[in-house]
Backbone as a printed PyTorch tensor [residue, N CA C, xyz], in Angstrom:
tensor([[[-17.9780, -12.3390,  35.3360],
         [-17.7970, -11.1660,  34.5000],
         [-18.7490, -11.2520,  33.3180]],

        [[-19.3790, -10.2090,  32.8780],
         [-20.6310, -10.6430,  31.9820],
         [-19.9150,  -8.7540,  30.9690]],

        [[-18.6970,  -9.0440,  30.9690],
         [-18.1170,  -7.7980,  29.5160],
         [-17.4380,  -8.4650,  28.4590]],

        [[-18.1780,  -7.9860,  27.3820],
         [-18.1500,  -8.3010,  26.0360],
         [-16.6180,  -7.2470,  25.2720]],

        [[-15.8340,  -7.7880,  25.3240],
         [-14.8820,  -6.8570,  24.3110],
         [-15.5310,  -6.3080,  22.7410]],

        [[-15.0470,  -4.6930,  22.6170],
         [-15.6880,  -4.8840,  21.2990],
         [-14.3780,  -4.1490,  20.1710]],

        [[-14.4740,  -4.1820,  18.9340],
         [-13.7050,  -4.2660,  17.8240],
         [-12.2810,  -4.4030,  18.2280]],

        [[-11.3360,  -4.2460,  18.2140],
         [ -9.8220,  -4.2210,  18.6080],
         [ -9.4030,  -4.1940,  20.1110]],

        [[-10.5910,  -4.1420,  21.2260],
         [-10.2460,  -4.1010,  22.2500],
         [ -9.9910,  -5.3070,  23.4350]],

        [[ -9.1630,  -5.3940,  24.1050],
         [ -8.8680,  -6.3110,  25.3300],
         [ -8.4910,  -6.1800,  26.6260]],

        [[-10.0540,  -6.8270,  27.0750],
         [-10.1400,  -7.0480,  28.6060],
         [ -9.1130,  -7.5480,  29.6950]],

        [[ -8.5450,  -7.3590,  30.3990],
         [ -7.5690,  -7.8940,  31.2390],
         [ -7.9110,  -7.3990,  32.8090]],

        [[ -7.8460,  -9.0770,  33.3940],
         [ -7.9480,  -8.8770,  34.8140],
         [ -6.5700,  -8.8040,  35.8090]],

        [[ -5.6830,  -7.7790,  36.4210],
         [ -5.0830,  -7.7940,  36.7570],
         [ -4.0480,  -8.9670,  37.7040]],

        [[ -2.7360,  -9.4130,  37.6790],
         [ -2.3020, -10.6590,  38.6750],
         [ -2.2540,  -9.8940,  39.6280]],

        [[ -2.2110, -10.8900,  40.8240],
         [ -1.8670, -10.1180,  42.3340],
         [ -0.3900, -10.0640,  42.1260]],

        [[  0.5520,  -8.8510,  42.5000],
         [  1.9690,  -8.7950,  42.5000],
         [  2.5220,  -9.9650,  43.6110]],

        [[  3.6150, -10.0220,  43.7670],
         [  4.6120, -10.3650,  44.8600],
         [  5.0430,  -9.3470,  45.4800]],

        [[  5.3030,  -9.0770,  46.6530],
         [  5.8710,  -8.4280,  47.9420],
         [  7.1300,  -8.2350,  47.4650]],

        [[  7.9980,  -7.0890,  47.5460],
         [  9.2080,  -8.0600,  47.4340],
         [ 10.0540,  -7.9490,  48.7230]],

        [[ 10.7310,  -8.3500,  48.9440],
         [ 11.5970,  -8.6800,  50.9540],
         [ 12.6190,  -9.0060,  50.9050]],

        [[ 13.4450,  -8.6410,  51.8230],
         [ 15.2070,  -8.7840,  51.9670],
         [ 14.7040,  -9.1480,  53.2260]],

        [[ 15.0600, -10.3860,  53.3780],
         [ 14.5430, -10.9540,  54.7790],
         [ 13.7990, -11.4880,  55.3210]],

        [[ 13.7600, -10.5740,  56.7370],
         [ 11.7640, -10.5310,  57.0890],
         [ 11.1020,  -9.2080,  56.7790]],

        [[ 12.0400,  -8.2980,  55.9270],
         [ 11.4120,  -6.9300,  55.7310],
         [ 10.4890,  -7.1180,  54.3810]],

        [[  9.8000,  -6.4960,  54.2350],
         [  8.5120,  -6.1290,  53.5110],
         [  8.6830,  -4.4090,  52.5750]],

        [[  9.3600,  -4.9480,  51.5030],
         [  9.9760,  -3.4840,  50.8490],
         [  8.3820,  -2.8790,  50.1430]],

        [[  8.4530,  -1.5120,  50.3650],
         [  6.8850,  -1.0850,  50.0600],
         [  6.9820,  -0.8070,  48.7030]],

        [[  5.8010,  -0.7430,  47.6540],
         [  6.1610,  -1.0410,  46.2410],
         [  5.7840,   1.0100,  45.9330]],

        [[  5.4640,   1.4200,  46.9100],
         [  4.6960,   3.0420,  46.7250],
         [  5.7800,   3.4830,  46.0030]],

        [[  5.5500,   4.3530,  44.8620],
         [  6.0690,   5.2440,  44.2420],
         [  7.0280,   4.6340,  43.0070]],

        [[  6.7980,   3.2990,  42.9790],
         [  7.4300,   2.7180,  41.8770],
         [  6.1270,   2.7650,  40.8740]],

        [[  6.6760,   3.2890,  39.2410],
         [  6.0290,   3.0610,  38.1370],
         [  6.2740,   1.3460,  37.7830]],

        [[  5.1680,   0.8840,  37.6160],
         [  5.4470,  -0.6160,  37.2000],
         [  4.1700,  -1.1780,  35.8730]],

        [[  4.6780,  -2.1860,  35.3170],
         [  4.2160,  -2.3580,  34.0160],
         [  2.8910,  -3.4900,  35.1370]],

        [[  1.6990,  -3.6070,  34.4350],
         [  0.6780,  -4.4980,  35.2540],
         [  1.3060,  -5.5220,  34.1250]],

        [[  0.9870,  -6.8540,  34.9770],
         [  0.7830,  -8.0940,  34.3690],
         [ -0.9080,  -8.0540,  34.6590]],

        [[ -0.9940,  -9.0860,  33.5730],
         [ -2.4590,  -9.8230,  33.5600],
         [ -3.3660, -10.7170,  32.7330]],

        [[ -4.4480, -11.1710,  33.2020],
         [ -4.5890, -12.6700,  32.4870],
         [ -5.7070, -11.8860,  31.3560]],

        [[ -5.4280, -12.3510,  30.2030],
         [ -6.5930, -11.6810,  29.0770],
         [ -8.0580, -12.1830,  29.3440]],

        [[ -8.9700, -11.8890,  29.5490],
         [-10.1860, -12.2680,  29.8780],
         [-11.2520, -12.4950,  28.4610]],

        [[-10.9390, -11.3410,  27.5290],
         [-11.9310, -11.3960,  26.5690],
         [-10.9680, -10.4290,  25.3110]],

        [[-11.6220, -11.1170,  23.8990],
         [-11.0700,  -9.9770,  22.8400],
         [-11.6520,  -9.9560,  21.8780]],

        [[-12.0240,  -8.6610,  21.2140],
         [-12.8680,  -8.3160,  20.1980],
         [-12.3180,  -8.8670,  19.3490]],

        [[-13.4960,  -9.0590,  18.2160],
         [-12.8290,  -9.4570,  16.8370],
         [-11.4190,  -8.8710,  15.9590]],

        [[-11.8450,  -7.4290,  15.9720],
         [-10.9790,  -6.3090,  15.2450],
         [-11.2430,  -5.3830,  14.4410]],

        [[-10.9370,  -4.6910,  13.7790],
         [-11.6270,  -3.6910,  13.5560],
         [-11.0460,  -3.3000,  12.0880]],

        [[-12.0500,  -2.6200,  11.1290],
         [-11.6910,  -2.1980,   9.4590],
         [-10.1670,  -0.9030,   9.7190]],

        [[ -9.8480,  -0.9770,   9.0120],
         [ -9.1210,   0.0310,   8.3760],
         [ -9.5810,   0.8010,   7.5560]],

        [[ -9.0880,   1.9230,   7.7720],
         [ -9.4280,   2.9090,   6.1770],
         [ -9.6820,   2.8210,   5.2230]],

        [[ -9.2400,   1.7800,   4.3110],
         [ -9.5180,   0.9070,   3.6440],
         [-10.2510,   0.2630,   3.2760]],

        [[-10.8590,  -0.1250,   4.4090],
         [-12.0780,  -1.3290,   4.6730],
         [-11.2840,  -2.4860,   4.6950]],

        [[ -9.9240,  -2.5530,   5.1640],
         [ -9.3210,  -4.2030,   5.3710],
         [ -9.6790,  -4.5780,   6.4750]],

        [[-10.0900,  -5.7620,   7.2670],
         [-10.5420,  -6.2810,   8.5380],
         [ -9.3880,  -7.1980,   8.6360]],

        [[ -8.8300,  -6.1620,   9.9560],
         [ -7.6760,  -7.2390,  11.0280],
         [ -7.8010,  -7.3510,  11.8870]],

        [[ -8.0160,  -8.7270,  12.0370],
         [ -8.4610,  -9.3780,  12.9700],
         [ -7.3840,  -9.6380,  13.9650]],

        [[ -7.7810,  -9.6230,  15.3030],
         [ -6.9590,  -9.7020,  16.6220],
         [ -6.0590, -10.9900,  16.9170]],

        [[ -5.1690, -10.5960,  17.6890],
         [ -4.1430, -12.0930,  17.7990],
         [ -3.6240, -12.7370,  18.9360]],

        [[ -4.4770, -11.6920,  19.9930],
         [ -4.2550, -12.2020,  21.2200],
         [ -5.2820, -12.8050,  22.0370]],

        [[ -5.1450, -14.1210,  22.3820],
         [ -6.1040, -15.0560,  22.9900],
         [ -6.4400, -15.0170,  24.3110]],

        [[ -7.8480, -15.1840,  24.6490],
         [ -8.2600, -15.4180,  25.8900],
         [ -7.3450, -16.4850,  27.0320]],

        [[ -7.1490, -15.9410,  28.4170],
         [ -6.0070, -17.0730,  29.0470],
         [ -4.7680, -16.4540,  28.8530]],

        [[ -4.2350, -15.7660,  27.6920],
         [ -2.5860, -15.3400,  27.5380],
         [ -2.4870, -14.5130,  28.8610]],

        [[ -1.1590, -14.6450,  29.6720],
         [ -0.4700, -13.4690,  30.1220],
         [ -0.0610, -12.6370,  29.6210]],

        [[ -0.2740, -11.4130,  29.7210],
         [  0.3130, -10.4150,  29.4240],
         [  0.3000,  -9.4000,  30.1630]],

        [[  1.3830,  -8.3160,  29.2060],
         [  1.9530,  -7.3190,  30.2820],
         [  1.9400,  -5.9090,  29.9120]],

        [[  0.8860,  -5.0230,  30.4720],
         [  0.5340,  -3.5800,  29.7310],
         [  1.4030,  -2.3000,  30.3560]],

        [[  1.3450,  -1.6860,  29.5380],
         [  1.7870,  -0.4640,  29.9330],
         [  1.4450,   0.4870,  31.2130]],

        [[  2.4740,   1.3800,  31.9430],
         [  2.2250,   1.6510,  32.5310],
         [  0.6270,   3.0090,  32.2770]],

        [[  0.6350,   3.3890,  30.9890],
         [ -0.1110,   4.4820,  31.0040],
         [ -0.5300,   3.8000,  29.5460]],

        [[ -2.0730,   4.3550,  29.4900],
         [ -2.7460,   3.9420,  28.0490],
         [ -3.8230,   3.0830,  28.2860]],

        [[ -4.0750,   2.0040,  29.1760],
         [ -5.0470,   1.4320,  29.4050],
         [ -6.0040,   1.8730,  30.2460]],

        [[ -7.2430,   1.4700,  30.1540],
         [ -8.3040,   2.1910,  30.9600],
         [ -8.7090,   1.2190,  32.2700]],

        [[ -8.7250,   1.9740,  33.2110],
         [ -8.5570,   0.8490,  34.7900],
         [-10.3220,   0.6820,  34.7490]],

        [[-11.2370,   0.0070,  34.9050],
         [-12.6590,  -0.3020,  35.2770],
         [-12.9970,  -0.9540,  36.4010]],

        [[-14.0790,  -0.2810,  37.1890],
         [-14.4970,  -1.0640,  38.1500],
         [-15.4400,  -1.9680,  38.1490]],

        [[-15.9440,  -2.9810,  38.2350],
         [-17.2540,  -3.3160,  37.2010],
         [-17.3340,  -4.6280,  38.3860]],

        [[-18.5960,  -4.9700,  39.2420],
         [-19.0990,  -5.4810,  39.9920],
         [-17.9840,  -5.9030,  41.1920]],

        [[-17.2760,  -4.6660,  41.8050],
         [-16.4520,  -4.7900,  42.7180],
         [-15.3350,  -5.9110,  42.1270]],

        [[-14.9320,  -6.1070,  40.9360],
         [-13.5660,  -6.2580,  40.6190],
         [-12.9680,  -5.5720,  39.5150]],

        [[-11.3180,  -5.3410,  39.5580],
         [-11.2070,  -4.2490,  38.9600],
         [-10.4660,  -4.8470,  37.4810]],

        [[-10.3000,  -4.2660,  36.3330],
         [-10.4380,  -4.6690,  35.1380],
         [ -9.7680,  -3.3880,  34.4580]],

        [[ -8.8500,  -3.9620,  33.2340],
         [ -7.9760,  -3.1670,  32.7390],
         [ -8.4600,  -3.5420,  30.8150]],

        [[ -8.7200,  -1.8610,  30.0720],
         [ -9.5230,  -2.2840,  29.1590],
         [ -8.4670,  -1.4310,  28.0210]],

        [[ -8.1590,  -1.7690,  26.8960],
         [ -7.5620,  -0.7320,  26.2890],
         [ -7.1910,  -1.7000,  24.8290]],

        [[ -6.6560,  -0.8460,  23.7490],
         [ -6.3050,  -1.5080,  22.5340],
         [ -5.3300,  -2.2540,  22.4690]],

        [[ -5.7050,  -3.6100,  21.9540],
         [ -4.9900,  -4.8560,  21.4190],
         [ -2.9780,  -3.8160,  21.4640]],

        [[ -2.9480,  -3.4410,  20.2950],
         [ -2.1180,  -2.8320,  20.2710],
         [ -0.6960,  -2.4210,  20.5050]],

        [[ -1.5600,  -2.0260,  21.7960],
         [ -0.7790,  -1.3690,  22.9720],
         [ -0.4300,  -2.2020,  24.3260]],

        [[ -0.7280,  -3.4180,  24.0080],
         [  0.1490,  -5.1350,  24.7690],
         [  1.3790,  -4.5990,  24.7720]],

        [[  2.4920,  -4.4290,  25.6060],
         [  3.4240,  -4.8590,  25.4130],
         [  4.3310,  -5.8890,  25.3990]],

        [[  4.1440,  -7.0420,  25.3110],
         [  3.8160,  -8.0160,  25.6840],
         [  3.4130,  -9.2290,  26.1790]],

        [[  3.6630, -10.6950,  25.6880],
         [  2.6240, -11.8070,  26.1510],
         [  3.6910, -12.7410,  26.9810]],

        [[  3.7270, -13.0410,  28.4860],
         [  4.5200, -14.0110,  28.4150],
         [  4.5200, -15.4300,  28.7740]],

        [[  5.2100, -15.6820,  28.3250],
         [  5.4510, -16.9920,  28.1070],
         [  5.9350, -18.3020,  29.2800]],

        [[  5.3490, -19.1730,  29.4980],
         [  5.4460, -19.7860,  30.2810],
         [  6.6870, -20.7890,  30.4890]],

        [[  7.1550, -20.9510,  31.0100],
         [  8.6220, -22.1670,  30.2870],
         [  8.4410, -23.1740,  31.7150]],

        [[  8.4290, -24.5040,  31.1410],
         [  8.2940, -25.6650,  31.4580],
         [  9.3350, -25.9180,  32.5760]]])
């Protein structure tokens, strides 16, 4: 991947879901709204305020996280696909437990 995040924005490469199955059946996921998970790839610094205050971003390259169903921008960018949109609008990061 050769994309640069820029001011408040973050790159995310989508996880592959799980299937889900009662059985040996294979329940189809069509027509369900679902939140994407995904691994953060890249993140801009951040961006001024009105003000001119600079706040700086807080979510790290590597975090899981989990976006909204609507608001992020889907990209295709050298036949893999990539989810681009404001810091923000994370809903959130999760967490791994041991």
């Amino acid at each position: 991947m050769n994309l640069k995040a820029k001011f408040d924005a973050v790159i995310v490469q989508p996880l592959e879901e799980q299937e889900e199955t009662y059985g040996s059946i294979i329940v189809p996921d069509a027509g369900k709204d679902r939140n994407i998970h995904g691994k953060v790839l890249a993140v801009g610094p951040g961006k001024h305020t009105v003000t001119g205050e600079f706040i700086e971003t807080t979510t790290k390259i590597g975090e899981i996280v989990v976006l909204p169903t609507m608001g992020f921008t889907k990209l295709q960018h050298k036949g893999d696909e990539y989810f681009i949109g404001a810091e923000n609008q994370i809903l959130a990061e999760v967490i791994q437990e041991d």
